[in-house]
N, C-alpha and C positions, 0 to 999 in steps of 0.2 A: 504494500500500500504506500502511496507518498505522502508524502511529508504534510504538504500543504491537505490532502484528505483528512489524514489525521489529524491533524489540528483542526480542522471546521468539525470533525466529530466530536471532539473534544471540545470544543467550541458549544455544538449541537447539545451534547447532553449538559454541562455543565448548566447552560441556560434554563434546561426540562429541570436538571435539579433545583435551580434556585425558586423556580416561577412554584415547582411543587412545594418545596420549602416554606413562599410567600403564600401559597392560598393555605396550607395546614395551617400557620401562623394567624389567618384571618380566621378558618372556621373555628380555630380552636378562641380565638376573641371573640366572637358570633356566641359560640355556646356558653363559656365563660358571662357574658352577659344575658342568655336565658336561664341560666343557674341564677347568676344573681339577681334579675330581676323577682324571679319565682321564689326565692329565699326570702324577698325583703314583705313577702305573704305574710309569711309567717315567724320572722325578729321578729323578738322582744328584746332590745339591751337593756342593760341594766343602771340605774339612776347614776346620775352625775356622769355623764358623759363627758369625755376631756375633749379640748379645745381640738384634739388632734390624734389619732388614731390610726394605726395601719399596719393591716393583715393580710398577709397571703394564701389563699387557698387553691388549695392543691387535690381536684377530685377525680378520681376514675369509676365514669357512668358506665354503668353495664345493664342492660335491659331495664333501664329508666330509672334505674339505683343509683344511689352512690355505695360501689363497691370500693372503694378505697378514697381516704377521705383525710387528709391532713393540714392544720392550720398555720402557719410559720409567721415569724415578727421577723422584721428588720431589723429592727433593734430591741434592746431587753426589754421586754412586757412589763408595764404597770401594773399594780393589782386588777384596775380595772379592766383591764385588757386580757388578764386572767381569765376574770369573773368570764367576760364577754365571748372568749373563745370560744367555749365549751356552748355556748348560747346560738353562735352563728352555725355550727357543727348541724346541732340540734334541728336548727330551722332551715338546711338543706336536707335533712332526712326527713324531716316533718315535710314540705313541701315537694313531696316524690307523687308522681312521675315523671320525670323527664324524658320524655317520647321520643323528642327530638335531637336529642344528644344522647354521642355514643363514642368512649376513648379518654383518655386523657386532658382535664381542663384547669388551664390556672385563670385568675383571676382576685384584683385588690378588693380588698373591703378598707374603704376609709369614710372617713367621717362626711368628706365633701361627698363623697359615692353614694352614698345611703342617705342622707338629706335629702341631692337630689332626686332621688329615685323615689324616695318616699313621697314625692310631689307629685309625681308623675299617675 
């Protein structure tokens, strides 16, 4: 094969991989944001809410579950953000089915996130 073929293939795939790359990255923000809108159903946080807040959730949906389910801080948790954990958890398994997602989903839970969503 020559040279110059081989590079446009490489070329060729290199592209498929990245475009696959970019649209997994969007469905997986797509689902990520029907997780959370569906969760902010049914939060409940708990009183004295801090000015500032921010959680990482980490979920794998399997037949409209969350079969795996982990919450992660950025930085050291406050007590309230303890408290709160274990709450956001809670109200993505309470607000199950998710029909439409299916795989691996991250997505923020902050203070501005859920305010405005809450309005919505």
């Amino acid at each position: 094969m020559h040279s110059l073929t081989r590079t446009f293939l490489y070329n060729v795939l290199l592209a498929v991989a990245l475009a696959m790359s970019v649209t997994s990255a969007r469905a997986s923000e797509d689902s990520g944001t029907i997780i959370f809108n569906q969760m902010l159903k049914c939060l409940k946080l708990p009183a004295g809410t801090p000015s500032a807040y921010d959680f990482m959730v980490v979920a794998v949906i399997k037949d409209g579950a969350a079969d795996f389910l982990s919450i992660n801080f950025r930085a050291p948790p406050s007590e309230w953000e303890k408290t709160a954990a274990p709450l956001v958890a809670d109200a993505i398994t309470q607000c199950e089915p998710y029909a439409s997602v299916s795989g691996r989903v991250e997505f923020p839970v902050t203070r501005e996130r859920v305010e405005a969503g809450s309005k919505n």
